[in-house]
N, C-alpha and C positions, 0 to 999 in steps of 0.2 A: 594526408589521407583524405577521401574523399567523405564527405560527411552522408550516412544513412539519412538524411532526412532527405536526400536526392532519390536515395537507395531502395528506400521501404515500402511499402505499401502491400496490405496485410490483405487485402481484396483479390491478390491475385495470387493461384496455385499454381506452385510449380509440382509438379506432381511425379516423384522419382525418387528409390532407396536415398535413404540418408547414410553418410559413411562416417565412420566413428573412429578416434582416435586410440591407435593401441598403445598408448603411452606404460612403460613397465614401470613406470616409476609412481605408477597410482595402484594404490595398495588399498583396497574392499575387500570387507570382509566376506564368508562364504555365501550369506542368507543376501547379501544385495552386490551380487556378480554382474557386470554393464554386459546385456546382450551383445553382439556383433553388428548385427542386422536388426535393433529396434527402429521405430520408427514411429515421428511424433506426431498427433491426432490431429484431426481439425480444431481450428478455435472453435472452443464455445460446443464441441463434442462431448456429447452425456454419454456417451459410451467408447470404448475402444475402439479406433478405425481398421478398419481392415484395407484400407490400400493406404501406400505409403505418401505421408503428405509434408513437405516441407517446410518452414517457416520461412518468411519472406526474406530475401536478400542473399539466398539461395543461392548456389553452382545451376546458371541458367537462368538468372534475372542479367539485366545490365549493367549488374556491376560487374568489373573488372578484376576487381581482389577480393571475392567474397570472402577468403579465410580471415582476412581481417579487418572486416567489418564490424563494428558494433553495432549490437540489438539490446534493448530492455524488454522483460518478458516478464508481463505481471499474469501470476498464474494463481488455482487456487481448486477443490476437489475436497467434496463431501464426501466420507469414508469411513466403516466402521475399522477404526486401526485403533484399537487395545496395544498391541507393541510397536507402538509410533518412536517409542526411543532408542529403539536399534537401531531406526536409521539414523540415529543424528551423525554418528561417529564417522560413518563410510561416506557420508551424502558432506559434509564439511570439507573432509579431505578431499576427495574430488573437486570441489571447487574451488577448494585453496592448491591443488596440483594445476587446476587448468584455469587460475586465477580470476574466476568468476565472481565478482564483487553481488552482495545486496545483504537481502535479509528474507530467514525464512522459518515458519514457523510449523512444527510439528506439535501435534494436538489426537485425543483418544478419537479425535471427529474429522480429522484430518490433514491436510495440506495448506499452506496458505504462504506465500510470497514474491519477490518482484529481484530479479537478477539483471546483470549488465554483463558483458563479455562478446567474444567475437562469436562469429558465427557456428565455428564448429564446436567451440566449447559449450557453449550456452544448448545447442542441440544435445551434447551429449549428457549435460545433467540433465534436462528434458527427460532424455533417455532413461538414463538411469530411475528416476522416479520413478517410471512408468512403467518398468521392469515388476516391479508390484506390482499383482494384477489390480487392486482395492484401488491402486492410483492414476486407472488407465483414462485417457479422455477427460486430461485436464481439461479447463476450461480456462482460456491465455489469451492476452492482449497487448499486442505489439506496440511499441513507441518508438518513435525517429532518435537518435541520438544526434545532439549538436556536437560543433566541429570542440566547441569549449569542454564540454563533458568526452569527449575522445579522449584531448588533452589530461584533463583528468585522468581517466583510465588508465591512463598510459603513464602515469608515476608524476606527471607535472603536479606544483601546487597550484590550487586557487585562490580567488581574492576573497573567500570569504574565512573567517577566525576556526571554524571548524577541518581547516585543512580542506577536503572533500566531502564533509558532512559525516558526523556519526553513522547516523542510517541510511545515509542516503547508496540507492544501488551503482552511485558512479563512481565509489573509494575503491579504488583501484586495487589497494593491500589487503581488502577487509571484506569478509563476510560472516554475517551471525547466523545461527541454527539454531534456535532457541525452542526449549519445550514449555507447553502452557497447556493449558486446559480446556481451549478454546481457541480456534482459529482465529476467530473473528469472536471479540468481547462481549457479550451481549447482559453476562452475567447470570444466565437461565440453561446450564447445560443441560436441560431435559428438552429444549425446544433443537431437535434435529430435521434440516433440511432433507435428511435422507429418508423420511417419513412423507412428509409432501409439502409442497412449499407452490409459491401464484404459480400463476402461468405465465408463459416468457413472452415477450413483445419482441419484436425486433424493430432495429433502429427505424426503420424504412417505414414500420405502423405505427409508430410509436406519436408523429404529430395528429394523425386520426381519432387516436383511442383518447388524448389528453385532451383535446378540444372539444368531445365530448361532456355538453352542460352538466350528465348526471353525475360523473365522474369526480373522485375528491384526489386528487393529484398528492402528493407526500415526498418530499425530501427526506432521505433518511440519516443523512450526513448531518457534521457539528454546524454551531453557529460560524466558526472561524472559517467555515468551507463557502458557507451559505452566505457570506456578507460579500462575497467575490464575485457569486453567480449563482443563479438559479434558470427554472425553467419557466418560462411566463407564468402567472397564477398557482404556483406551489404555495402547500404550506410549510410554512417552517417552524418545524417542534424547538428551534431554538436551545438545542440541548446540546450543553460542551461534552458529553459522550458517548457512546454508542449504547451503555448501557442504562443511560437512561430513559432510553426512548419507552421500553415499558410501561415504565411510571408516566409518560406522556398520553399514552394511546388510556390510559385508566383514566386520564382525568379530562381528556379530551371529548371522550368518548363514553363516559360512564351512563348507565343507564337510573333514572329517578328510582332514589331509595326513601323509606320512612325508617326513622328512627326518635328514639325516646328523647325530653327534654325535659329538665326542673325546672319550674318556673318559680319567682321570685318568692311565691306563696308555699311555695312546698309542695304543690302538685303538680303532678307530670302530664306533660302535655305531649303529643305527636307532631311532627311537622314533616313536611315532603321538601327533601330536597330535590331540588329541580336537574335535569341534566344541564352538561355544557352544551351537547351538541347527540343527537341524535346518529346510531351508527348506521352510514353510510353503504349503502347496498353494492357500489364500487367502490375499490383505490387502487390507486396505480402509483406506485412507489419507484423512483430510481435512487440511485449512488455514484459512485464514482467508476469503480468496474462491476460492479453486480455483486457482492461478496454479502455485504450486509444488506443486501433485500432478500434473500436467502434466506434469513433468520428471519428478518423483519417478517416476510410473508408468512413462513410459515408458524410464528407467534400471530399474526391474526387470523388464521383460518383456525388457531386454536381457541380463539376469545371469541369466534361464531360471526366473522365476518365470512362472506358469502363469496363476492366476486374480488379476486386479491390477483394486481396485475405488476410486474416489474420490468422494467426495462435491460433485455438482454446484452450484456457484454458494458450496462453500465454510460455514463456520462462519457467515459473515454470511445466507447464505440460510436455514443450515433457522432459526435462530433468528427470522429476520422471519419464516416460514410456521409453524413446529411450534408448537404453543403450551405453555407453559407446564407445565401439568399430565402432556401427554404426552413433555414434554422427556427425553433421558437427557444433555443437557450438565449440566455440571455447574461452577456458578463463572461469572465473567465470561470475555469475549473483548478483549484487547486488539485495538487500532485504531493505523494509523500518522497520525494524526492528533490535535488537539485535544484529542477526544471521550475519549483516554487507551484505554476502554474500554466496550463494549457490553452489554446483555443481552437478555432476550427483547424484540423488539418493537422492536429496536434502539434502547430507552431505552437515554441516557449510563449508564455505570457511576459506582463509586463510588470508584475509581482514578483518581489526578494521578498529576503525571509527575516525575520526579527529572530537573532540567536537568544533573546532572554527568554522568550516564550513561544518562538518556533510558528509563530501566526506573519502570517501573509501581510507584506505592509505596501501600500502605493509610492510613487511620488509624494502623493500630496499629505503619506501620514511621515513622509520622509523629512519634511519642511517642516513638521510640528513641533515647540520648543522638547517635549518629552522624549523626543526622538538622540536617540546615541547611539552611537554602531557599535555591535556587538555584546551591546550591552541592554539596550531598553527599547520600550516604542510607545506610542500612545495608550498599547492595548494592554499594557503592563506595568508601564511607569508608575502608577499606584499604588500596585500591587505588592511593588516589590522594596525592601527593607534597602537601607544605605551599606550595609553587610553585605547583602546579595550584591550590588550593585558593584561593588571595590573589587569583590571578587572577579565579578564578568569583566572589569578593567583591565585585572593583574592578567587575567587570560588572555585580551586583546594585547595586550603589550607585551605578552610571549609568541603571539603571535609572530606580530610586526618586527619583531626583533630577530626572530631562530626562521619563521616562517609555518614552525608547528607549535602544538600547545603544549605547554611544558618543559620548553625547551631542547637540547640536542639531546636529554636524555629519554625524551617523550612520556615523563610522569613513571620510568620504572623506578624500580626502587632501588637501591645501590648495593652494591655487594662486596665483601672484604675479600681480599687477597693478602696471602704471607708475603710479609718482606724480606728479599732474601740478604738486605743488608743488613737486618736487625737481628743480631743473634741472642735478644732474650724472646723472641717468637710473637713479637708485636705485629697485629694486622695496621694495613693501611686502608684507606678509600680509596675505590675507584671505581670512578663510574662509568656505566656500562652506554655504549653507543651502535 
């Protein structure tokens, strides 16, 4: 199979109806029926398109078999949906009928997730989303799939202990639809982007606007993202989650307060606490696809920051368009997938993944004595008890043994059958495969 990263590139419209699979054997329920003639938006469209626009790798690009092509489609849309949990049921099934691997997240605020699949399936859950009007003009960012994650796809095992990765969008048998409360965690569901949120940058402006001396640049991503790469003179909040950046932007940014003090004698004295830092009249925030600048921003235009700027379509974007030479990233971009990590051009990086704590490891943290496969890494071997640790072994060695975790029976649980030799009605074991 020819590998999409030949295939891809997301820069270019092919511009014609998209055709949809009438499969009868996909069963939706009434309230989310797959149009015939839907048709999927522009990237990075804030509102429904009106001409019909196709995703790259398309009938009328150069490839040769578009039908079975893979695409990864990280997607995601602010949205007032109160009954977000009707869709789970119909929207799973379809992409467990037309084997669409990932993970995706239904929320009162909206959409949010990243799928793998060939061309015409991945279009038609596309579709199908979008069939709601509250979900029209995602906002979606393409990625090349490797000839190894094909493989993948396509039922082969891999060499890493989690079979094809729990979450990751390239397990070929597996997709999650999970409901939550929140697309993207921030931990402030009052803070909605669908209220107002920065203003968008685009890749192509985005080295102009950051070079700018008055400007305070923001990572809004974990430490585990940001020790991989960043963008020249970012800061970095250093914060292992997304929702702690709040409490970041408080203490970073806090303005001088006076408050009471006893002193040693018994009377109370005033003192002024000093700020950390003065707030900042720009900032210009990225991430990885744009998702949590979205919040981010619009949590600072609520705390009375003035100019709040974000990088449209994310780390993943300027690096597919900017090129190389004119780049000011700097380092790889982690990915919650497979791929570990990206670079320009969204070639795979050159970062695997630590199964104990799912952080990004080099070479060089590969060499370190803490280092175990599948089991530990530098960035966790301390962390972690000799309990946890036997554990991650036993699993490595079901691995290497059956080829999945758990064994042939994959961790179900077993179930009795009558014996029809035993005429006092004794059950037997047997387990299920």
């Amino acid at each position: 199979m020819k590998s999409t990263t030949q295939t891809l590139n997301s820069s270019q419209n092919h511009n014609h109806p998209l055709l949809f699979s009438n499969n009868p054997k996909v069963s939706l329920s009434n309230s989310y029926k797959l149009p015939q003639n839907m048709t999927v938006s522009n990237c990075f469209s804030g509102s429904a398109s009106t001409d019909p626009v196709s995703i790259s790798g398309a009938p009328g690009s150069n490839n040769s078999n578009p039908e079975s092509t893979l695409v990864v489609v990280s997607f995601y849309k602010f949205a007032d949906f109160p009954d977000y949990a009707d869709m789970r049921k119909p929207l799973k099934e379809l992409c467990e009928e037309l084997r669409v691997s990932g993970g995706i997240i239904l929320a009162p605020e909206g959409i949010n997730g990243s799928i793998c699949g060939t061309w015409e399936s991945v279009v038609n859950v596309l579709g199908f989303i979008q069939s709601d009007d509250r979900l029209k003009g995602l906002r979606q960012v393409e990625s090349p799939v490797s000839p190894e994650e094909e493989a993948i796809h396509h039922g082969h095992t891999s060499g890493s202990p989690l079979a094809a990765g729990e979450d990751a969008p390239f397990r070929w048998d597996h997709v999650r639809v999970k409901l939550k409360k929140e697309i993207v965690t921030l931990g402030m569901p009052s803070v909605s982007p669908n209220e107002r949120v920065g203003k968008y940058v685009k890749p192509r402006d985005w080295n102009a606007l950051i070079s700018d001396p008055d400007i305070v640049v923001v990572d809004v991503r974990n430490n585990y993202e940001t020790r991989i790469g960043k963008f020249k003179g970012a800061v970095d909040p250093c914060t292992t989650a997304f929702r702690e950046f709040p409490s970041w932007v408080e203490d970073e940014f806090q303005h001088a307060e006076t408050y009471e003090v006893n002193s040693s004698g018994g009377s109370t004295d005033k003192e002024t606490k000093s700020p950390n830092k003065k707030m900042p009249q720009k900032v210009a925030m990225y991430c990885t696809g744009g998702i949590r600048c979205e919040k981010a921003s619009s949590f600072l235009l609520r705390k009375g920051f003035k100019e709040v700027y974000h990088l449209e379509g994310g780390i993943l974007k300027y690096l597919e368009e900017i090129p190389k030479s004119e780049s000011l990233w700097e380092g790889e971009c982690f990915v919650f997938d497979k791929r570990v990590s990206v670079e320009h051009g969204l070639e795979q990086g050159t970062f695997k993944l630590c199964y104990g704590c799912k952080q990004p490891v080099s070479d060089a943290d590969m060499e370190a004595p803490e280092w175990e496969y599948g089991v530990c890494c530098p960035y966790c071997h301390s962390s972690k008890s000799e309990e946890e640790k036997e554990r991650a072994r036993a699993r490595q060695r079901q691995f290497e043994t059956w080829g999945v975790i758990g064994g042939p029976d994959k961790g179900r649980r077993p179930v009795f059958k009558p014996d029809s030799n035993n005429s006092d009605g004794k059950q037997q074991l047997s387990s299920t495969f």
